[in-house]
C-alpha positions as CSV (number, residue, x, y, z in Angstrom):
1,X,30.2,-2.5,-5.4
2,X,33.1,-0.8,-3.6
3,X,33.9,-4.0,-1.3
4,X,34.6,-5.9,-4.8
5,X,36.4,-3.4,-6.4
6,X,39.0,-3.2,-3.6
7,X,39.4,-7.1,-3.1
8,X,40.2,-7.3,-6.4
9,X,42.3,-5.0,-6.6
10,X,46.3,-5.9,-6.3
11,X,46.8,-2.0,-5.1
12,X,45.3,0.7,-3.4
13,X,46.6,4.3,-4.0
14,X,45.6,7.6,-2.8
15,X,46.1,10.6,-0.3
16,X,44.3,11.4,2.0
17,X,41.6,8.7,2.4
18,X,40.3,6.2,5.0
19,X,40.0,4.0,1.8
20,X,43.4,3.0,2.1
21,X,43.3,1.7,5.6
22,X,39.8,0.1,4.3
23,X,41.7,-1.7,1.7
24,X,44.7,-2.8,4.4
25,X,41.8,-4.2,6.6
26,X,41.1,-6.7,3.6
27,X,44.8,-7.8,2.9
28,X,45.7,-5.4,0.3
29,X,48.2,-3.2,-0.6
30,X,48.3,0.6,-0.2
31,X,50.7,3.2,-1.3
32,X,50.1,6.8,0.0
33,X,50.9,10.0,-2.3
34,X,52.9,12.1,-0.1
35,X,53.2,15.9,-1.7
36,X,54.2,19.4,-0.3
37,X,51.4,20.7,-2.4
38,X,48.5,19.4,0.3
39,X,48.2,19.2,3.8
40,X,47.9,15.6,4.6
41,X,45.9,14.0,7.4
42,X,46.8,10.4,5.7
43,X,47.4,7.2,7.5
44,X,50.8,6.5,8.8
45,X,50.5,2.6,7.5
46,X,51.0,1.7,4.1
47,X,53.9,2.5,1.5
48,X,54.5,6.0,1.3
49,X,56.2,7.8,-1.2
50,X,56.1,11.8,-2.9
51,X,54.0,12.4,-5.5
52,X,56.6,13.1,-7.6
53,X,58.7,9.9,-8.1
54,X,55.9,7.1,-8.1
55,X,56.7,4.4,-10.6
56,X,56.0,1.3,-11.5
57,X,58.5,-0.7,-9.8
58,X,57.3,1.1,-6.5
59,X,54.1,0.3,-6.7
60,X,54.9,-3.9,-7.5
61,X,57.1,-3.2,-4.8
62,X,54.6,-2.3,-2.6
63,X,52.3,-5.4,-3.5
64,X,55.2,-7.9,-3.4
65,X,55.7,-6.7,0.1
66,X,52.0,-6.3,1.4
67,X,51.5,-10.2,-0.2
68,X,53.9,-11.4,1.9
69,X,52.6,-9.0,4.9
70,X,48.6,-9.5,4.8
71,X,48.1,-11.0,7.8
72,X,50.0,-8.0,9.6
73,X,48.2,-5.8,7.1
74,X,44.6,-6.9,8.2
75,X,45.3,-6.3,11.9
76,X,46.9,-2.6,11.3
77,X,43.8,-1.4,8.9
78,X,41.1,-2.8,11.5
79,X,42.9,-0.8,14.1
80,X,43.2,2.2,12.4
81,X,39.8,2.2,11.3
82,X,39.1,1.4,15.0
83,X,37.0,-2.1,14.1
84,X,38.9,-3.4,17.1
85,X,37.6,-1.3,19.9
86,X,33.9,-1.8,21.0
87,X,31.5,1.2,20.8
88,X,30.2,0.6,24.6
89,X,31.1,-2.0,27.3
90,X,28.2,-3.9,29.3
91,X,29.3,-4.8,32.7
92,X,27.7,-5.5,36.4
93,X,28.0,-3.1,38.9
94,X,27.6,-4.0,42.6
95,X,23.8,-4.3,43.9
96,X,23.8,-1.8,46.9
97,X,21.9,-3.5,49.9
């Protein structure tokens, strides 16, 4: 199941994917791949750095950081994902007499 495989996980990484906002939504870190090869339509949020000098002590950056940040991290992925924002609104409107 997808849900498991990303909570435990200690690190998300990707490009272009709603997965990594999925994965800030539960807590956990994301590092986005950033490369002049591809267009990118990727999230803003996250730790982003190019494709071409990823390394290790990046990416255990990136989870030291996002441990300490989950709370924060959680609220930013639900927003981007728009969980936040209800998909219609109920209210009264005046009876006319």
């Amino acid at each position: 199941p997808f849900r498991e495989d990303i909570m435990n996980a200690a690190v998300v990484v990707g490009m272009n994917t709603t997965i990594l906002e999925e994965a800030m939504a539960m807590g956990r870190a994301a590092v986005v791949l950033d490369s002049s090869r591809y267009l990118s339509f990727g999230t803003h949020l996250g730790f982003h750095i190019s494709l071409s000098n990823v390394s290790i002590d990046f990416v255990e950056h990136a989870i030291d950081k996002s441990v300490r940040m989950q709370d924060i991290l959680k609220v930013q992925g639900r927003e981007a994902l728009g969980l936040n924002h209800p998909v219609a609104r109920v209210v009264q409107t005046p009876t006319l007499l």
